[in-house]
Backbone as a printed PyTorch tensor [residue, N CA C, xyz], in Angstrom:
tensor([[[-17.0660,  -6.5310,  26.3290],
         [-15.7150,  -6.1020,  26.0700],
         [-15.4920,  -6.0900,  24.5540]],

        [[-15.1560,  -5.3390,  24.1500],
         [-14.4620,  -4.5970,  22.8200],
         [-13.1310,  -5.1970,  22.5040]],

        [[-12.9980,  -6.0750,  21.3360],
         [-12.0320,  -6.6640,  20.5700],
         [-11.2180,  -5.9670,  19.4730]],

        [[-10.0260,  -6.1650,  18.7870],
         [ -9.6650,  -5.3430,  18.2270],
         [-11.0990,  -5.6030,  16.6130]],

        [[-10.5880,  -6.8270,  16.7620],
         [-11.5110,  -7.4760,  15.4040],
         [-12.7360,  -7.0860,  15.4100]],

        [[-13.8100,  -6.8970,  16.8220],
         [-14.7420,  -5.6840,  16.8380],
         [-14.5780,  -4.5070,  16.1940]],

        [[-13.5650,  -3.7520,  16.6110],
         [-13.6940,  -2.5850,  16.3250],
         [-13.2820,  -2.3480,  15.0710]],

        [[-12.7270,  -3.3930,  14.0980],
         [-11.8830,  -3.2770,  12.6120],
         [-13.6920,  -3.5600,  12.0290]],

        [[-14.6700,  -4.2470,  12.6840],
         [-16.0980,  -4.1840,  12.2480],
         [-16.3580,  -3.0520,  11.7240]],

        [[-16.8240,  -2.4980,  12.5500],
         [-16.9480,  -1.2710,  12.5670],
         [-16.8210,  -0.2960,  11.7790]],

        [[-15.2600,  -0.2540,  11.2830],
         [-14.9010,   0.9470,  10.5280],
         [-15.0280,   0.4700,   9.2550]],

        [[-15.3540,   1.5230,   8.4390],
         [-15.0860,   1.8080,   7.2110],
         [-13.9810,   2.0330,   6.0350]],

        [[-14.0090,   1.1080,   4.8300],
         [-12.6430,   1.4640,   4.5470],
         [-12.6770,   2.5380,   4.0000]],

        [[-11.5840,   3.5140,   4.1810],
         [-10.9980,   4.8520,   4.0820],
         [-10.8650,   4.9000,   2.2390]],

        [[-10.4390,   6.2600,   1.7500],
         [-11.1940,   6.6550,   0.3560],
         [ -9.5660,   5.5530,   0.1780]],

        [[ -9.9290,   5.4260,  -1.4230],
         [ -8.2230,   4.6750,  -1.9750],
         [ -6.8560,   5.0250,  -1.6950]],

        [[ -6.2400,   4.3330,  -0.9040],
         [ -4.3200,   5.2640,  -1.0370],
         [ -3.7330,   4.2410,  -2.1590]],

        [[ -2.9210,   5.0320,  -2.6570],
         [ -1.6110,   4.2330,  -3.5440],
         [ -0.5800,   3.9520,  -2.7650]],

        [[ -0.6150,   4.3920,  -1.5070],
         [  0.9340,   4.1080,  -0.3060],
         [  0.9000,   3.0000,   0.4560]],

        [[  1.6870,   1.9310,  -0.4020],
         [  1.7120,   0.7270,   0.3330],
         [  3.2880,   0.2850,   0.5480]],

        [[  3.4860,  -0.3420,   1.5140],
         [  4.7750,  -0.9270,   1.7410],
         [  5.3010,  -1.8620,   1.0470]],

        [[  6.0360,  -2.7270,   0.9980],
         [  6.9230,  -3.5850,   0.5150],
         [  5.7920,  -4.9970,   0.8740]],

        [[  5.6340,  -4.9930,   1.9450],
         [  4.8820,  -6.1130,   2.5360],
         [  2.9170,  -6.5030,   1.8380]],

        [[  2.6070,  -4.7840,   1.9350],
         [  1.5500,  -4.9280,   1.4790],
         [  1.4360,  -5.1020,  -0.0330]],

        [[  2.5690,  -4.5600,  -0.6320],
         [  2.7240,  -4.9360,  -2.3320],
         [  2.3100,  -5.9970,  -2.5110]],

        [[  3.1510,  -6.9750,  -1.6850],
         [  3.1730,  -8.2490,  -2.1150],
         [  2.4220,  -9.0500,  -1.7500]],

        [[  1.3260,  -8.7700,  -0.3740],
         [ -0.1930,  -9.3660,  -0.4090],
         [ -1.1140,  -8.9070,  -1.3790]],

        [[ -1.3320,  -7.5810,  -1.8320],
         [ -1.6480,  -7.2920,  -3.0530],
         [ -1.5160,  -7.8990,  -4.2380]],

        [[ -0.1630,  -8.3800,  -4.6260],
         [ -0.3660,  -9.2530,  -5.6950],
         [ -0.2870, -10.4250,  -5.5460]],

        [[ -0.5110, -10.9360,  -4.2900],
         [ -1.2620, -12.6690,  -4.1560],
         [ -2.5440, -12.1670,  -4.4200]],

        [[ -3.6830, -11.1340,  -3.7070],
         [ -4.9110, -11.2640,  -4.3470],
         [ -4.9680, -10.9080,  -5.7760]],

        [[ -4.5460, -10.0640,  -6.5500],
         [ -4.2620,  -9.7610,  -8.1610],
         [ -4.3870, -11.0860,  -8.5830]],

        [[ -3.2830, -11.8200,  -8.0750],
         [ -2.8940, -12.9470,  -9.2000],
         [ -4.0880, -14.4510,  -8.9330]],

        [[ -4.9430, -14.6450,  -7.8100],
         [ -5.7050, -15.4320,  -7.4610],
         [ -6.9890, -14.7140,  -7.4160]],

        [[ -7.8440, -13.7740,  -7.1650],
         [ -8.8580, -12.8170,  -7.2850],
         [ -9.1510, -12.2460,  -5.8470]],

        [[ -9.5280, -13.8510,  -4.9560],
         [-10.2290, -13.6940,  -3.1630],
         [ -9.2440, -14.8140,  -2.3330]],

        [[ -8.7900, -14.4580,  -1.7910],
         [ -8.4520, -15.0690,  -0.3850],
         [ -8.7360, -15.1340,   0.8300]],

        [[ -8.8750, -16.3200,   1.6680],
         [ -9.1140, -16.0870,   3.2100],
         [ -7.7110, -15.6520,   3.2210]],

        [[ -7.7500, -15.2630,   5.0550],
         [ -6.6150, -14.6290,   5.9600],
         [ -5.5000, -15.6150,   5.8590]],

        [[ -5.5630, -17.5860,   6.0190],
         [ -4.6750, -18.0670,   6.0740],
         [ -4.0480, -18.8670,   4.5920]],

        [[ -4.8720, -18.3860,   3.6480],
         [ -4.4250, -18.6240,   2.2600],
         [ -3.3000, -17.6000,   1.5440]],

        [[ -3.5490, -16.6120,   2.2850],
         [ -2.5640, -15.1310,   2.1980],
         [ -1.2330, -15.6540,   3.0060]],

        [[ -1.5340, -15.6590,   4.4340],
         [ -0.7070, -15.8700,   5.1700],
         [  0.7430, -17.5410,   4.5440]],

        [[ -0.4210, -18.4730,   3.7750],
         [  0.5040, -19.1580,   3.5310],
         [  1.2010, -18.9130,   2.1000]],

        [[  0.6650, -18.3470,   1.6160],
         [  1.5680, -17.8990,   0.0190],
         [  2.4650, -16.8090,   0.3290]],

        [[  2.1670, -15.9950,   0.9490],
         [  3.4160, -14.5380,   1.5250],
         [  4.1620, -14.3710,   2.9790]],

        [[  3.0680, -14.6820,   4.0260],
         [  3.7630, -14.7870,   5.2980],
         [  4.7330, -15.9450,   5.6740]],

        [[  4.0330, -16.9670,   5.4940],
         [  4.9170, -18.4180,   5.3410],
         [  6.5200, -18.0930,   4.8010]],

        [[  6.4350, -18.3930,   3.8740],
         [  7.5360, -18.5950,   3.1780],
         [  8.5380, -17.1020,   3.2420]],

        [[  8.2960, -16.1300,   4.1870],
         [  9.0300, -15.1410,   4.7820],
         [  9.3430, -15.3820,   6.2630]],

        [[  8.2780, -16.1830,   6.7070],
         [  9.0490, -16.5470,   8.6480],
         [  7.9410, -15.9090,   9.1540]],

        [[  7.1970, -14.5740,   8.5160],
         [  6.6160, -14.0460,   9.0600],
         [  5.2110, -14.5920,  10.3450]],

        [[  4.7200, -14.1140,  10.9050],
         [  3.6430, -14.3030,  12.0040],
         [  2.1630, -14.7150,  11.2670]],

        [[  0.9920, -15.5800,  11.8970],
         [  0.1460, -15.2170,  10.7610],
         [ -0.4130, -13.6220,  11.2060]],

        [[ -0.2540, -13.1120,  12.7700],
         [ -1.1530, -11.8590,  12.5670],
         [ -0.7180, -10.3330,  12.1540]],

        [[  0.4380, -11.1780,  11.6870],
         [  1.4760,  -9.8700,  10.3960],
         [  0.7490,  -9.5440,   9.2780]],

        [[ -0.1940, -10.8940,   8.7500],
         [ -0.5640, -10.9150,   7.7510],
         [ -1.9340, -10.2340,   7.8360]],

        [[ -2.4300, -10.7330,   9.1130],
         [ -3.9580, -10.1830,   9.1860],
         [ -3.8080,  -8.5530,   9.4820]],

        [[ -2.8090,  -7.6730,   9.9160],
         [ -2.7390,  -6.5450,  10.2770],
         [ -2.5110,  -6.0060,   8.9300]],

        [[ -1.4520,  -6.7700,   8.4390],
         [ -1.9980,  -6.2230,   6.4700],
         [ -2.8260,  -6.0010,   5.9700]],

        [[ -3.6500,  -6.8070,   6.0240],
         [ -4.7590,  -7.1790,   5.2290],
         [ -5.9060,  -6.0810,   5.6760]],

        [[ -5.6800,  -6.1470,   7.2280],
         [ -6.7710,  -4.6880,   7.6740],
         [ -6.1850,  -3.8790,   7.6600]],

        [[ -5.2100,  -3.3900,   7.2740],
         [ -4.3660,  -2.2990,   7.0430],
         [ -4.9210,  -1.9360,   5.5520]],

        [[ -4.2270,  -2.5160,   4.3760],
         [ -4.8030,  -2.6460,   2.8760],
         [ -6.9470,  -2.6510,   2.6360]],

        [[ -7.0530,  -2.6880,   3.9180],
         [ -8.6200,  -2.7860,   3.7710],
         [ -9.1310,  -1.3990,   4.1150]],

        [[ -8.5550,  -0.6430,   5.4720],
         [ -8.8620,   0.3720,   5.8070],
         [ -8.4790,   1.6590,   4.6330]],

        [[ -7.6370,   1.0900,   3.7380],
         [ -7.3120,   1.8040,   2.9390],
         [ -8.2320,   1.8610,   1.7400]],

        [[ -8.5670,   1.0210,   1.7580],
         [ -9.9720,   1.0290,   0.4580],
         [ -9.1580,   0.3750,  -0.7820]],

        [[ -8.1700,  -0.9750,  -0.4810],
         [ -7.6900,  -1.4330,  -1.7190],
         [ -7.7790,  -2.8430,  -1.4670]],

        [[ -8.4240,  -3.5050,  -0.7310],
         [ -9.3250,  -4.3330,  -0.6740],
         [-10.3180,  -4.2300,  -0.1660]],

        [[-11.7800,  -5.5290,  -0.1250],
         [-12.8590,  -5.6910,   0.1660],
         [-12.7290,  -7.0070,   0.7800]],

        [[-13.6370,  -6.8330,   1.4790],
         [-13.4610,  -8.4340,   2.4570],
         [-15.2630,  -8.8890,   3.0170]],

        [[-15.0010,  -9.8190,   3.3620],
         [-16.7610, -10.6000,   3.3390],
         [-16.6070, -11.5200,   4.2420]],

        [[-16.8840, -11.9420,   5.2430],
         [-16.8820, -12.6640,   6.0610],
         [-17.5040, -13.9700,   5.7240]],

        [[-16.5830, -15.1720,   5.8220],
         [-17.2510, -16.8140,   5.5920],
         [-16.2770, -17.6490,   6.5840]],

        [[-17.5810, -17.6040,   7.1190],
         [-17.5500, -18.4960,   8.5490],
         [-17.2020, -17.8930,   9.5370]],

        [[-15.4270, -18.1920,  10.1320],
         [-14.9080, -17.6460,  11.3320],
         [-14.3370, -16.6960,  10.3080]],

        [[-13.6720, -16.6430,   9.4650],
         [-11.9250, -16.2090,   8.3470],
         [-13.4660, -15.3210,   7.5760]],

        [[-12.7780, -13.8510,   7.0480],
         [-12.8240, -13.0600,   6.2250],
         [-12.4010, -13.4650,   4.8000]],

        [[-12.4370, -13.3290,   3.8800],
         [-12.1430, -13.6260,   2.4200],
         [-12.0760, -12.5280,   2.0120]],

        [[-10.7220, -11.6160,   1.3010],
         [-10.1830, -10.7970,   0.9400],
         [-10.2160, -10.9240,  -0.7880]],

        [[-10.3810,  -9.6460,  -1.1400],
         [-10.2990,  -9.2880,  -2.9920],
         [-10.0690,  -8.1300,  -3.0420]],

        [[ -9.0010,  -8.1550,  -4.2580],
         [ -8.7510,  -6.5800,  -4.7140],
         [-10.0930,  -5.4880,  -5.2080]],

        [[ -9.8480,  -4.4070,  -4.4700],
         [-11.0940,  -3.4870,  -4.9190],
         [-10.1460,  -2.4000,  -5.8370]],

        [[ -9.4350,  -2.9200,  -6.1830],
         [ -8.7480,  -1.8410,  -7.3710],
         [ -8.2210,  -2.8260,  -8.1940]],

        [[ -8.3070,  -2.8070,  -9.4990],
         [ -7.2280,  -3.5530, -10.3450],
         [ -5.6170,  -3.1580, -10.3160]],

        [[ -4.6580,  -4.0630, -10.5660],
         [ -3.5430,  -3.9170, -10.5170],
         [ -3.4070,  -2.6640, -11.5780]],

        [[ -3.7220,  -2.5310, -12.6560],
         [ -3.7530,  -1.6570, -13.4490],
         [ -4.1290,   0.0620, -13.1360]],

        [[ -5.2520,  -0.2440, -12.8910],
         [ -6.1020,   1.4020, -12.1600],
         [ -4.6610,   1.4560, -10.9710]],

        [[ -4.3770,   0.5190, -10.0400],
         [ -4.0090,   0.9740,  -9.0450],
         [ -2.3200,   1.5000,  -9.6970]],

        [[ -1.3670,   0.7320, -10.4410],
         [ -0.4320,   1.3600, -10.9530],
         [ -0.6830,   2.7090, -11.6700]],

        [[ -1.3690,   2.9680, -12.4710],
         [ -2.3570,   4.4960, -12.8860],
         [ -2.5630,   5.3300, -11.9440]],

        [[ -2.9510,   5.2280, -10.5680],
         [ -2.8640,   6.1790,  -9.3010],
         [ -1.4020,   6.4650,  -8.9510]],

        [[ -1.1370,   5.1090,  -9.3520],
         [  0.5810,   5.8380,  -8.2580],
         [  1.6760,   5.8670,  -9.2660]],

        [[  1.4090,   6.5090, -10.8060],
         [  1.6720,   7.1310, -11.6030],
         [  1.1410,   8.7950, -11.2990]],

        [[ -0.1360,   8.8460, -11.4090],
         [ -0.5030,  10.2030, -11.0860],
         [  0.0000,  10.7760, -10.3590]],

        [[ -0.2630,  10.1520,  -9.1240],
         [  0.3610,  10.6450,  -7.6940],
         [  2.1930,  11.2170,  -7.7340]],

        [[  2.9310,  10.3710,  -8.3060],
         [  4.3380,  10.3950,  -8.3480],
         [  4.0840,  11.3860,  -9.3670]],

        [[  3.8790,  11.7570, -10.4230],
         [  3.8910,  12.4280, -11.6650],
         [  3.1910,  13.9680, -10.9970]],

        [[  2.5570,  14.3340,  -9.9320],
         [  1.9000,  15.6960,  -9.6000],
         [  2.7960,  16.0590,  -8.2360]],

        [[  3.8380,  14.8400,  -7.7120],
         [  4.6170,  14.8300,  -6.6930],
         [  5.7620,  15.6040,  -7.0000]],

        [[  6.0350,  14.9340,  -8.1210],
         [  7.3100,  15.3500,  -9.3310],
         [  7.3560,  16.3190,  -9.5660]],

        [[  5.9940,  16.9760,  -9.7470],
         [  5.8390,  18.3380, -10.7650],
         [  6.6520,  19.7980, -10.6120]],

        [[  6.6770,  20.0770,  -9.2660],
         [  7.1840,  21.0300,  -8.6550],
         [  8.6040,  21.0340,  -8.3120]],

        [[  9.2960,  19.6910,  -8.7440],
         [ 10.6670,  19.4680,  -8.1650],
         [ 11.7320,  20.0570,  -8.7000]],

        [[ 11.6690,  21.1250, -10.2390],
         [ 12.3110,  21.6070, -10.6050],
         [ 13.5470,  20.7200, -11.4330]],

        [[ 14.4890,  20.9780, -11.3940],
         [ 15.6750,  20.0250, -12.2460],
         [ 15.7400,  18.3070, -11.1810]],

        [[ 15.4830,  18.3330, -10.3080],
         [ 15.5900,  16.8440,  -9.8220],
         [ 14.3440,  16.5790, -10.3950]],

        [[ 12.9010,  16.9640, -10.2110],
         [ 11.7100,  15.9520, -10.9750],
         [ 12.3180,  15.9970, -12.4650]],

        [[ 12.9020,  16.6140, -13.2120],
         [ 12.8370,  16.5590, -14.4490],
         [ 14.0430,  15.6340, -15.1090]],

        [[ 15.3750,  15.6750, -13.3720],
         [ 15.8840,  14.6460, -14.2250],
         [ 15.4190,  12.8680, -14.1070]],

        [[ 14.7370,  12.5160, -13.5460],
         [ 13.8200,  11.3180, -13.1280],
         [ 13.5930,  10.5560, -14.6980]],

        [[ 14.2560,   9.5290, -14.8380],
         [ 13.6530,   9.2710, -16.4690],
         [ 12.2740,   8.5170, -16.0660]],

        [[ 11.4100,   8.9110, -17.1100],
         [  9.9590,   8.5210, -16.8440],
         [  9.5300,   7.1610, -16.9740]],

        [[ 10.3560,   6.2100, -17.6800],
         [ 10.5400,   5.0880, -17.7720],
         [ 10.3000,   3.8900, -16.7190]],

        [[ 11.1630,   4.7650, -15.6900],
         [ 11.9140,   4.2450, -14.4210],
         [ 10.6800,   4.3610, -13.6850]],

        [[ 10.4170,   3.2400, -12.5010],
         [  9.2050,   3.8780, -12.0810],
         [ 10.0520,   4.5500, -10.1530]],

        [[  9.6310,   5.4080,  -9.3570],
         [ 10.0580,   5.5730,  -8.7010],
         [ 10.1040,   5.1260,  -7.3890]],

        [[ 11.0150,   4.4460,  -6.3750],
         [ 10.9780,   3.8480,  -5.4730],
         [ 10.5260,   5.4410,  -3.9740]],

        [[  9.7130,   4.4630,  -3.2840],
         [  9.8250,   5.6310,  -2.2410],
         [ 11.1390,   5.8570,  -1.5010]],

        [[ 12.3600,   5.5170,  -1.7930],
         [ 13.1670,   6.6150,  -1.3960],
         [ 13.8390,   6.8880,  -2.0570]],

        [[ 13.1600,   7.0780,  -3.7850],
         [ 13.9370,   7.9860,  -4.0680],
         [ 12.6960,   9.2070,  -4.4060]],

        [[ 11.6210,   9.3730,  -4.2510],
         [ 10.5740,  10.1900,  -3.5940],
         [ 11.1550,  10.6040,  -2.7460]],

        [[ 11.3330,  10.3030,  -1.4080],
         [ 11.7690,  10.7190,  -0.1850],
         [ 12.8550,  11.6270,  -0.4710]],

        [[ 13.8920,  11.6820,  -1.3740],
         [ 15.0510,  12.5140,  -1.3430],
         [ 15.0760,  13.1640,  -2.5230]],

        [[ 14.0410,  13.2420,  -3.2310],
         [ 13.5710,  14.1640,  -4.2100],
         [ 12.6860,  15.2790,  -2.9000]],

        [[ 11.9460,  15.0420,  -2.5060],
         [ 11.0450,  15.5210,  -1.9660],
         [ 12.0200,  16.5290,  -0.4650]],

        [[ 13.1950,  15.9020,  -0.0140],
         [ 14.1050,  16.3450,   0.7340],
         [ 14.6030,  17.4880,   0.1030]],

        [[ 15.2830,  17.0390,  -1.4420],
         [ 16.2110,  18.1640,  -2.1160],
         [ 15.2140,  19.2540,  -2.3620]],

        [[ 14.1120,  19.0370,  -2.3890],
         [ 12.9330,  20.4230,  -2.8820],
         [ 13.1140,  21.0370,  -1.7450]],

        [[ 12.9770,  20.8290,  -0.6410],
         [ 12.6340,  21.5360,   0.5870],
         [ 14.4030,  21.9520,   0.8860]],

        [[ 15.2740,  21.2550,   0.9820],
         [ 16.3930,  22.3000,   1.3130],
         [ 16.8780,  23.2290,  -0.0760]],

        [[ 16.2170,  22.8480,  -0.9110],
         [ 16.3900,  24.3440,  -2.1200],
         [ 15.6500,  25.5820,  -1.7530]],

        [[ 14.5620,  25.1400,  -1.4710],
         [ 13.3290,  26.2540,  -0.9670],
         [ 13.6860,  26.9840,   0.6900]],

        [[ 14.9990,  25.8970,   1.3290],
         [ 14.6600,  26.1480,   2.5710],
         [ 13.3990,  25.8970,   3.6190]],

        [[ 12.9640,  25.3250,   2.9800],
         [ 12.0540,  24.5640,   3.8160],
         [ 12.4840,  23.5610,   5.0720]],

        [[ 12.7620,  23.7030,   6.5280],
         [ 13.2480,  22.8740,   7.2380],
         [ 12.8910,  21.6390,   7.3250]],

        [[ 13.2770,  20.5480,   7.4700],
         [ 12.9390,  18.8920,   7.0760],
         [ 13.2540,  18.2360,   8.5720]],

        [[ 12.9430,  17.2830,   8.9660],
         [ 13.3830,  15.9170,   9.2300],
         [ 14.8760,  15.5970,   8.4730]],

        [[ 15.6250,  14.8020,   9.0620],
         [ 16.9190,  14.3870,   8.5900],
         [ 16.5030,  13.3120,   7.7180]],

        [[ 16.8870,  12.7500,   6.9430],
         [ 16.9640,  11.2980,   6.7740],
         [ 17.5270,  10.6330,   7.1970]]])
C-alpha cells in the first residue's frame, strides 16, 4: 500500500516558483534565518506559536519542496529541510516576475511606485483592471 509520504518520495521537485503564500513565507524565513531544519523544528518556531497543526507544517514544507525552493535529506525517521534559493536570488525572481507582470498594465503598472514591493492582491487587481480594459472576461473577485 502506497502512502502519501511514499509518493512525495517519489516526485521530483518542480523547476523554482516565486508564488508562495503567507504561510510558506514565513517557513521560508525560519530556514533563511537558521540554514536546515527537521519537520518539528519548523513546526515549533512557525506552526506552534500560530495554533497551527504539525501536518500544516509538513504539507508546507512538501509543498515549498515540490516547488524547488527547498531541499530536504532524510535523517532518521524526520527529513531536514534547507533553502535551495537564497533569500536574495529568491526576492530577485519575484522582482522579475512582478516587474514583466507589470509591464503590459499600461497606466495602472506605471502608477505602482517601484519602491513599494507588491502584495498579491494588489497583483490580483492590477491584473483584473488589465483584463476589463482589454475586455477580457475575468472571474469576479
Amino acid at each position: 500500500m502506497l502512502y502519501a509520504g511514499d509518493m512525495n518520495e517519489r516526485s521530483e521537485p518542480a523547476a523554482q516558483s516565486t508564488s508562495v503564500g503567507e504561510l510558506e513565507a514565513s517557513v521560508l524565513a525560519a530556514l533563511w534565518d537558521n540554514g536546515e531544519l527537521a519537520t518539528p523544528e519548523v513546526f515549533n518556531q512557525v506552526g506552534r506559536p500560530r495554533g497551527l497543526a504539525y501536518t500544516t507544517i509538513l504539507t508546507v514544507l512538501q509543498r515549498l519542496y515540490r516547488k524547488g525552493l527547498v531541499s530536504r535529506r532524510r535523517e532518521g525517521k524526520a527529513h531536514v529541510y534547507s533553502p535551495a534559493i537564497s533569500r536574495e536570488e529568491f526576492s530577485g525572481r519575484r522582482g522579475e516576475f512582478l516587474a514583466s507582470a507589470m509591464a503590459g498594465l499600461g497606466p495602472v503598472g506605471r502608477s505602482v511606485n517601484d519602491s513599494r514591493p507588491l502584495s498579491c492582491r494588489m497583483h490580483r487587481r492590477a491584473v483584473f483592471a488589465r483584463s476589463r480594459h482589454e475586455g477580457i472576461p475575468t472571474r469576479s473577485m
